[in-house]
N, C-alpha and C positions, 0 to 999 in steps of 0.2 A: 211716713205712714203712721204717725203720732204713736209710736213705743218710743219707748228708752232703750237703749242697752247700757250695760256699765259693766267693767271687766275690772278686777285687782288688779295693779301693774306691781305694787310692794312687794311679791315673794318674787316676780321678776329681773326685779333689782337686785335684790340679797342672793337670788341664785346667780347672775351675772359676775357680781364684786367678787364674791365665794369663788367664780370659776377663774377669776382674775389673778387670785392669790396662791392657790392650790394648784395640783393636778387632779383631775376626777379620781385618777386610783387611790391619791392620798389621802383625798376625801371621805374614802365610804369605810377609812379605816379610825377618823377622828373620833372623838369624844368631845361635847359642842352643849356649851350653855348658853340657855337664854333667859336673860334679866327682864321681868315683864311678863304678864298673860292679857297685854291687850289687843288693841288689831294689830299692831306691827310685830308682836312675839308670834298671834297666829300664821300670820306672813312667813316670818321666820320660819318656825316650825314647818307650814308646808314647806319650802324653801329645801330647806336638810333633806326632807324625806322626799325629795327627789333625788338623791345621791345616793339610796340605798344604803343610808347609814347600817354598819353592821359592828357600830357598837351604840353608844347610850345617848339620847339628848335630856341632860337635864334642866331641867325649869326652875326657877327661882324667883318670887314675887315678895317682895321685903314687906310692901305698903297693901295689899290683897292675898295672901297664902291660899285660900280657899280658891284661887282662878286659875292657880295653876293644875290641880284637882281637875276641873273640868275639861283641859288639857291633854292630861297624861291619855295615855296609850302605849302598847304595844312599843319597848324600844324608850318611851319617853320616861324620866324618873322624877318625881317631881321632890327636892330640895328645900326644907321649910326653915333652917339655920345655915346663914352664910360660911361658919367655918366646914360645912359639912361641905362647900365644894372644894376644897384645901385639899382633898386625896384625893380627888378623882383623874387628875390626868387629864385636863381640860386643854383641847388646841386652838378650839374655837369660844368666842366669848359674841352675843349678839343681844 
């Protein structure tokens, strides 16, 4: 009928591997970095927040700081020195 359609399969994946490794209950009690604010951190990122993260995902962009900024949300912390994620209690690394 000459449309496109195109769907993201990437946060499909990372929510898959994620439910591979875990339990869902274990899950919504992690604390979960993500290295990156490009299409695959955004992947990411939805990914988590369908587990009903009910503590923190932080973001960390080494080579772009300011993309993680447009990121953040509710729940998301965004991290602009790597020793700053050294205390947080990180389970997950993405």
């Amino acid at each position: 009928d000459n449309r496109l359609y195109g769907e993201n399969t990437d946060w499909r994946a990372i929510h898959s591997l994620l439910l591979q490794r875990f339990h869902r209950e274990n899950l919504i009690s992690c604390n979960a970095s993500i290295i990156g604010a490009g299409g695959t951190a955004r992947a990411a990122l939805y990914a988590l927040k369908q587990f009903s993260f009910i503590k923190t995902i932080f973001l960390y962009n080494p080579r772009h700081p300011l993309r993680s900024f447009q990121l953040s949300g509710p729940g998301v912390e965004v991290i602009t020195e790597e020793n700053n994620l050294n205390d947080k209690e990180i389970q997950i690394i993405i």
